[in-house]
C-alpha positions in Angstrom: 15.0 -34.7 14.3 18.6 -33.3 14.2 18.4 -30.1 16.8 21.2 -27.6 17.9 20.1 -25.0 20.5 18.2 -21.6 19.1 20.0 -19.1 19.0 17.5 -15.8 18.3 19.5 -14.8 15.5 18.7 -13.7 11.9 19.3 -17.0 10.0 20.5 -17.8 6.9 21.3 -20.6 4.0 24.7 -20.8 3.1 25.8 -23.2 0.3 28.9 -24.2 -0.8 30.4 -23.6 -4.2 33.4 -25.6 -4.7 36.3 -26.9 -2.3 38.8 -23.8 -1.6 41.6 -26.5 -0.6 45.0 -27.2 -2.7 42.9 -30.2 -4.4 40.0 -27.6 -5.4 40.7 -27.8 -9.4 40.2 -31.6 -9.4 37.8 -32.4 -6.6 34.9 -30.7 -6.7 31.7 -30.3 -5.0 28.3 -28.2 -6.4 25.0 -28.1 -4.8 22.2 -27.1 -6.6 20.8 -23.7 -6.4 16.7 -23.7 -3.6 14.2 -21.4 -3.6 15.1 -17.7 -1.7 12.5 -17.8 0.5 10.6 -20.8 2.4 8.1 -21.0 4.8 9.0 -22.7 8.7 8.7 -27.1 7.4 8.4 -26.0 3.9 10.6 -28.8 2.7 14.2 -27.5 1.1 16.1 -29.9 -1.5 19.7 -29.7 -2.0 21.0 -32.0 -5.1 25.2 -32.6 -4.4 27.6 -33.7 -6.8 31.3 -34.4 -5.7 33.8 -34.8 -9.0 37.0 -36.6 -8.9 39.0 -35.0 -11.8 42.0 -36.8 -11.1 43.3 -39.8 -12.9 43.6 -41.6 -9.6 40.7 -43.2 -7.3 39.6 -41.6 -5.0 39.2 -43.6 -1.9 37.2 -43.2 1.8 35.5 -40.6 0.6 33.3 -39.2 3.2 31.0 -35.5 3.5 29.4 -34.1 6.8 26.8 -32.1 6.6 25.5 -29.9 9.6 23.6 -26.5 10.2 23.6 -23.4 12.1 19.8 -24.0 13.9 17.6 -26.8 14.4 16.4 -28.7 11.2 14.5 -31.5 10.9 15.8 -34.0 9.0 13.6 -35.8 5.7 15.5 -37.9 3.7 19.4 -38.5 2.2 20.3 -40.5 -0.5 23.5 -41.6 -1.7 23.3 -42.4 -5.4 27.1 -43.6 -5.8 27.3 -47.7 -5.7 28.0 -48.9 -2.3 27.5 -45.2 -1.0 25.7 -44.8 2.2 23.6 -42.2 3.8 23.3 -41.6 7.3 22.5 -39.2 10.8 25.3 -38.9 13.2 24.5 -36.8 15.8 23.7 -33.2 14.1 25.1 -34.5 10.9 24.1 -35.9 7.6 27.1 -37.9 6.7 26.9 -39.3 3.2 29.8 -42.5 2.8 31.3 -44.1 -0.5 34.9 -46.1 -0.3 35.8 -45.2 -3.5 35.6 -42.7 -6.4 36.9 -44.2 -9.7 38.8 -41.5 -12.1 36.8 -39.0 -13.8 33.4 -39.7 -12.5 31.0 -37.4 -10.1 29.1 -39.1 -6.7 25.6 -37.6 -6.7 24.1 -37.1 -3.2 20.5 -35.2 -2.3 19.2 -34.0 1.6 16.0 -33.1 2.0 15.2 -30.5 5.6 13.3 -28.6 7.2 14.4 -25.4 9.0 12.3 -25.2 12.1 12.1 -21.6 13.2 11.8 -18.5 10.9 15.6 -16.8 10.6 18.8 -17.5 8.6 20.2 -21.0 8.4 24.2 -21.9 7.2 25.2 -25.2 5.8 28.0 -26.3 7.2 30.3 -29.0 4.5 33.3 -30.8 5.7 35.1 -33.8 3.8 37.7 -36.7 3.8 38.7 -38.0 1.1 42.3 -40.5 1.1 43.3 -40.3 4.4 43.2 -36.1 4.4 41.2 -33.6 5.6 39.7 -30.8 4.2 37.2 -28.3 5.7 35.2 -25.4 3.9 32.7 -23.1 4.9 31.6 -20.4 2.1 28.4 -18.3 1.9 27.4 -18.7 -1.5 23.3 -18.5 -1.7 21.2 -17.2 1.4 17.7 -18.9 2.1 15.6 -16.7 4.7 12.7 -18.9 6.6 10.0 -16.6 7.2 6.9 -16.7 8.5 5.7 -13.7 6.1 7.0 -10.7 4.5 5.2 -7.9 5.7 4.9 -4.4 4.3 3.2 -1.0 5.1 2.3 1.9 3.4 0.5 5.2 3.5 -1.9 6.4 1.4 -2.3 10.8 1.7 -3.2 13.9 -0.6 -0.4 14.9 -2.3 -2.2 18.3 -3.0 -1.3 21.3 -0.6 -3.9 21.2 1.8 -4.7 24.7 4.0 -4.4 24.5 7.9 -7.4 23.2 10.2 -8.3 20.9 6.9 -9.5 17.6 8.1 -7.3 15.3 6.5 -8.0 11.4 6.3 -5.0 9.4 5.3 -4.7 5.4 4.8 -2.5 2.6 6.2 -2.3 -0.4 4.1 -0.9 -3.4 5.7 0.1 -5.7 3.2 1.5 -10.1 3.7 3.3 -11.0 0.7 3.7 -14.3 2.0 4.9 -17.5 2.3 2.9 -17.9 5.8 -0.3 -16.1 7.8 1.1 -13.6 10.5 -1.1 -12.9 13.7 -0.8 -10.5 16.6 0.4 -7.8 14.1 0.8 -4.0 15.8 0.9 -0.9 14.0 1.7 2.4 15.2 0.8 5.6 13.3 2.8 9.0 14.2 1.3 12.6 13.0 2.8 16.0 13.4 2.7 17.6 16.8 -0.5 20.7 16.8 -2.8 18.1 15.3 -6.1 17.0 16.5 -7.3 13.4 15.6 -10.9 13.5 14.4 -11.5 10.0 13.9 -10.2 6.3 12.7 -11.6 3.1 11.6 -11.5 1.1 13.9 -12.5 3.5 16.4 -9.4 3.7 18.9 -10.8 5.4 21.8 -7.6 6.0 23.6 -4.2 7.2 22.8 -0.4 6.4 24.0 0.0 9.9 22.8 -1.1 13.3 21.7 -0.3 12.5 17.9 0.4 8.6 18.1 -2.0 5.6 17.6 -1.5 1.9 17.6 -4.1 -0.9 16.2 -3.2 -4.3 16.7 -4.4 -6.4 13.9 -5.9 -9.7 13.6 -4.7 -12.9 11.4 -3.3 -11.6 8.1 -3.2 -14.4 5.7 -0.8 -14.9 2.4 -2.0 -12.2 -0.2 -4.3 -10.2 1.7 -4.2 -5.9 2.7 -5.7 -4.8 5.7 -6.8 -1.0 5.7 -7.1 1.4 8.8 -8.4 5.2 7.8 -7.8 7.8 10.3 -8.8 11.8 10.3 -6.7 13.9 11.9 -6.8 18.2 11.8 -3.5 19.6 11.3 -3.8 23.0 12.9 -0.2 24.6 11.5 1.2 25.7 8.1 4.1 24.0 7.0 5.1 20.7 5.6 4.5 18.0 8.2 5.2 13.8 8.2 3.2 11.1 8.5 4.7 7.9 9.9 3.5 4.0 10.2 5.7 1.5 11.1 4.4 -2.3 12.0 5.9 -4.9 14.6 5.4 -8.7 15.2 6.6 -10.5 18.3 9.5 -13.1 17.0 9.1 -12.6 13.4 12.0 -12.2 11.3 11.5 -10.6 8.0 13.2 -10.8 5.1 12.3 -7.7 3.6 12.5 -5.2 6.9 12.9 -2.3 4.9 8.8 -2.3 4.1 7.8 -2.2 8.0 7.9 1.6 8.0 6.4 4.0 5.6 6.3 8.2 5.7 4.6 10.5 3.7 4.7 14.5 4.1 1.3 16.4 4.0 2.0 20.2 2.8 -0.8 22.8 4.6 -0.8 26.4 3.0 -3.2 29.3 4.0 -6.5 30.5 3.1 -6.5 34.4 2.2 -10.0 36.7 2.4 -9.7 38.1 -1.6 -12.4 40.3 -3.1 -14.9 37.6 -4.1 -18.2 38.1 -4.2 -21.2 35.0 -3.4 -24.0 36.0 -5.6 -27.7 35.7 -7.0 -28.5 32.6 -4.8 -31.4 30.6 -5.8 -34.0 28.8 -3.5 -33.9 25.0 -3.1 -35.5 22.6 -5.6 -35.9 18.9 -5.3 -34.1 17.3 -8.2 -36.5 13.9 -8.0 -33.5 12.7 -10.9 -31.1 12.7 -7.9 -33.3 13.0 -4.6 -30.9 15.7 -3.3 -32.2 19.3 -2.8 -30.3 21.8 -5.3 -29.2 25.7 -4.6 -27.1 27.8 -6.9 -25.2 30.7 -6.7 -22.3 33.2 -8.3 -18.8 33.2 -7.2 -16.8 36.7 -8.9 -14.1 37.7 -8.2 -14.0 41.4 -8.1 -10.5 41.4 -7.0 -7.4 42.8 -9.5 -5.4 39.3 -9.4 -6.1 36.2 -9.9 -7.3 33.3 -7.4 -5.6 30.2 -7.6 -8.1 28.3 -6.2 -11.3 29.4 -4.5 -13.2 27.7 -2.1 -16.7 28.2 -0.4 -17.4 27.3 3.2 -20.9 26.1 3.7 -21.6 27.1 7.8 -24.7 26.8 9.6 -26.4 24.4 8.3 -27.4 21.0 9.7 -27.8 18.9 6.3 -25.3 16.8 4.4 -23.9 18.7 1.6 -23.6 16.2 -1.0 -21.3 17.8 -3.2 -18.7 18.6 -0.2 -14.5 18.7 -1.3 -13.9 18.7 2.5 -14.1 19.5 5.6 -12.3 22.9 8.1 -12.5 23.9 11.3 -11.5 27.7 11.4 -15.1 28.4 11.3 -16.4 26.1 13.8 -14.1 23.8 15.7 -16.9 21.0 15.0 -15.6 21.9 11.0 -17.8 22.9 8.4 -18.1 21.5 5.2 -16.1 23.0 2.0 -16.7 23.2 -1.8 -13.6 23.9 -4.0 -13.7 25.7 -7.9 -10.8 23.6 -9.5 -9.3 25.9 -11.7 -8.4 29.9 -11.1 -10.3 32.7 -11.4 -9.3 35.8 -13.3 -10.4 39.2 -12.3 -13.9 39.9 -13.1 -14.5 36.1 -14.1 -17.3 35.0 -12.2 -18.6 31.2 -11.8 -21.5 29.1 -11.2 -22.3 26.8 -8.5 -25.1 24.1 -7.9 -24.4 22.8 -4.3 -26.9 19.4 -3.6 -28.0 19.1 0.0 -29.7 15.3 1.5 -32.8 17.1 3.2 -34.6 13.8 4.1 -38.3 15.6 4.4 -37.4 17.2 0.7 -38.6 20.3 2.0 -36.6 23.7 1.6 -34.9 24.6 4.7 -33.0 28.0 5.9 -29.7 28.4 3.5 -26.7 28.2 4.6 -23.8 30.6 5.2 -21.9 30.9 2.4 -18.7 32.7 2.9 -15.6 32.3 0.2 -11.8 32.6 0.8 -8.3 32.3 -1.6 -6.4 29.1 -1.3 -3.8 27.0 -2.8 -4.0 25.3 -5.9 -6.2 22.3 -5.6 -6.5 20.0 -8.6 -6.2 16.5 -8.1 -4.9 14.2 -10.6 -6.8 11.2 -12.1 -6.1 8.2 -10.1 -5.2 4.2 -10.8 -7.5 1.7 -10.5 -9.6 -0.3 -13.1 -12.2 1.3 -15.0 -16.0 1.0 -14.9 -18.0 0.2 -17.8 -20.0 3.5 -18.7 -23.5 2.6 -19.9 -24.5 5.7 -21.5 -23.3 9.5 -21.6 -26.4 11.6 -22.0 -27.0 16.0 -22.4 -29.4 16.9 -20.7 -32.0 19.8 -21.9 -30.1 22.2 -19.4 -26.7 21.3 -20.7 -25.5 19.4 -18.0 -24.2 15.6 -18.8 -25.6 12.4 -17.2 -23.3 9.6 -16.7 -24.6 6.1 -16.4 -21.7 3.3 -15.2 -21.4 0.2 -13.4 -21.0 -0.1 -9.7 -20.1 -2.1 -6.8 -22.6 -1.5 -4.0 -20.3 0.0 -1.2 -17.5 1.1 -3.3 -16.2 4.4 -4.2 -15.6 6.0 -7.5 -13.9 8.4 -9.1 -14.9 10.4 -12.6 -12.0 11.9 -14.4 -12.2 14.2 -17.2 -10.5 15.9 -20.1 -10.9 18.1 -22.9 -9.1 15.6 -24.9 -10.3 12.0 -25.8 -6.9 10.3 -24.7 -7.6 11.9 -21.2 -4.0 12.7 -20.8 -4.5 15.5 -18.7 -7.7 14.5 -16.9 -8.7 15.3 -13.6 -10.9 14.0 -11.1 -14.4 15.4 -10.5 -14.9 16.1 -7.0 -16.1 14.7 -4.8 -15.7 11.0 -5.5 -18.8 8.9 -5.4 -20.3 6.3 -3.0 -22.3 3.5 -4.9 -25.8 3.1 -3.4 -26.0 -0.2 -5.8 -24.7 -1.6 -8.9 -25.2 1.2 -11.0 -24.6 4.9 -10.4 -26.1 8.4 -12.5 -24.1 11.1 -12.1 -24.5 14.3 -13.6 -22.0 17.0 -14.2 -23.4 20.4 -13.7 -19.9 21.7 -13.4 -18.7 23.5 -10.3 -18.1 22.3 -7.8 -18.1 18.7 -9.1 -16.3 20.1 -12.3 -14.2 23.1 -13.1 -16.3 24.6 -15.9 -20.0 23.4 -17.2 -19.9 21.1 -19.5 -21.6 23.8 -22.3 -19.1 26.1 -21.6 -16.0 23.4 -23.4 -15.8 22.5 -26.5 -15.3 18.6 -25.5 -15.4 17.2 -22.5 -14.0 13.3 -22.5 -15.0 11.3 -19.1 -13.8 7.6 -17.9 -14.7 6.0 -14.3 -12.2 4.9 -12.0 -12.9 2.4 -9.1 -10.8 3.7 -6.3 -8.6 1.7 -4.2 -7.2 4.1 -1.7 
């Protein structure tokens, strides 16, 4: 093994390009181009040729090769007749007593570098009694472990204050090698409450500052960490992540830290009126318990964006945007109309409850407030194969598609068939199995009913965030 003392710097390959000596135009001496990025004993090839343009033979021609780190050594060859190949010491030193006019010497080395970092070749010659020595950077090779990368995932939509907002770190290896013993710390803005993450951290270095230490991430693979915090001021605040390995040199740094900015606005009391509610009906189509009611607003502007806090009441609301906590500081759960609402226009709700004895219970508190605009774009991800689009006898529409058990879902719509414009239904859907029937009875899940439009145009998206 040829070994110089470590020295924990950044490495890198340096290669030579051509001799920078007075000689340079007619000796010259190329190395072959290597991959940018190897592994730690991923093997790295170089292929040499050294030129004698000159009409004269060249004689004692000799070339030292050395590094910056510790390498370990794999083969040498000396392709030139009588050419030899050898380790001196730290050195490859490749041998050939003569060079006849016009004809090119072709020498390989074959290494290993031995610790992740930055590694320079080092070339010096002899060649007719003289010496010549050069040392140029022309092509870096970085020996990594792994490049490692982190990003967060947040609404972009303004928010209101006290919304509990779950966000997503992705932790992503884009190779060569498997990392382990990765930490990642996640920042929030200060008057913030954390709610909950996955994994459950149940203790903080900080009031707005968690770190999860992650296990082996191999080649290829995300890890995912979801955390709920409650942003209790207006304004626009920052999300930070930023992840750190003990001794691991990356070649891409710039992807260990990630920020996004989370925008909170405020919820107004406007002049709208919660109307005409019904009782509660088993749906036996769904299994959820059903209760409708009449949102006007009898205000003289409009509302950008209404939503309806559902408070005191114990069940799961199925259909559910979100969640506050200026009601209750345990937060109360939240449907959203997605579109505005003109003075004197009025709309219908169907909220659907998971009552597990299916038996009508005491209804909720239903109180409605003015926020800001909240319409959510249609996301990426691949689409699901819809089985069948049905209308239903009351008007609604019933959406069969494909599933993953376990995965979540997204169903975007339009009033146009290229769904250009579409928008996601809210809120997005868990899949029980591998098939999912969804029905859109309009708000909340949809901005309008479905008999109220002209067209409506609806694809499935399988979500990734």
């Amino acid at each position: 093994m040829i070994s110089k003392v470590f020295k924990p710097v950044v490495w890198a390959v340096v290669f030579l390009a051509c001799l920078v000596s007075a000689k340079a135009q007619v000796w010259d001496l190329s190395i072959t181009s290597t991959p940018a990025l190897v592994t730690t004993n991923d093997v790295i090839t170089f292929e040499m040729a050294f030129a004698n343009n000159t009409g004269g033979t060249v004689e004692g021609f000799q070339l030292n090769v050395g590094f910056s780190e510790a390498v370990e050594f794999r083969s040498a060859t000396n392709f030139y007749a009588n050419g030899t190949a050898t380790v001196d010491g730290s050195d490859i030193v490749y041998s050939t007593p003569f060079i006849n006019p016009f004809t090119t010497n072709f020498m390989s080395l074959r290494i290993s570098a031995t610790r992740p970092g930055v590694l320079t070749n080092f070339y010096n010659y002899f060649a007719n009694n003289e010496f010549d020595e050069t040392k140029e950077t022309r092509k870096v090779i970085f020996s990594a472990e792994a490049d490692l990368g982190v990003s967060i995932l947040s609404p972009t939509n303004t928010l209101v204050a006290r919304d509990w907002i779950k966000y997503r770190l992705m932790i992503t290896n884009a190779g060569p090698g498997t990392v382990n013993g990765i930490v990642v710390t996640t920042t929030w803005p200060t008057d913030t409450d954390l709610i909950s993450s996955n994994p459950l951290i149940t203790s903080a270095p900080g009031d707005n500052e968690l770190i999860f230490t992650t296990p082996g991430l191999v080649p290829g693979t995300n890890l995912f960490y979801d955390i709920v915090i409650q942003p209790n001021t207006i304004g626009a605040g920052k999300l930070f992540a930023s992840l750190y390995v003990d001794g691991l040199l990356d070649p891409t740094p710039g992807n260990n830290k990630a920020t996004n900015t989370v925008t909170l606005g405020a919820a107004h009391t406007a002049n709208l009126e919660i109307s005409q509610p019904s009782g509660q009906t088993l749906n036996p189509q769904t299994g959820f318990m059903e209760q409708t009611f009449r949102l006007t607003n009898n205000g003289p502007t409009n509302i950008p964006t209404a939503r309806v806090m559902i408070g005191g009441f114990p069940y799961q609301v199925m259909s559910a945007a979100g969640t506050n906590a200026s009601v209750s500081t345990n937060g109360i759960p939240f449907v959203t109309l997605t579109r505005p609402l003109a003075p004197s226009e009025r709309a219908e709700f169907l909220l659907e409850y998971f009552i597990p004895s299916r038996v009508e219970k005491a209804s909720p508190i239903l109180s409605a407030l003015s926020v800001p605009q909240f319409i959510l774009g249609a996301p990426t991800g691949n689409s699901m194969k819809i089985y069948s689009i049905h209308k239903l006898d009351s008007g609604n529409v019933l959406i069969d598609f494909a599933a993953v058990s376990g995965k979540s879902y997204s169903v975007i719509y339009s009033n146009e068939a290229t769904l250009t414009n579409a928008v996601r239904a809210l809120p997005p859907v868990s899949a029980p199995a591998n098939g999912v029937q969804w029905i859109d009875a309009g708000p909340p899940k949809t901005s309008r009913r479905p008999g109220d439009t002209d067209h409506r145009f609806y694809r499935v998206i399988e979500l990734t965030e």
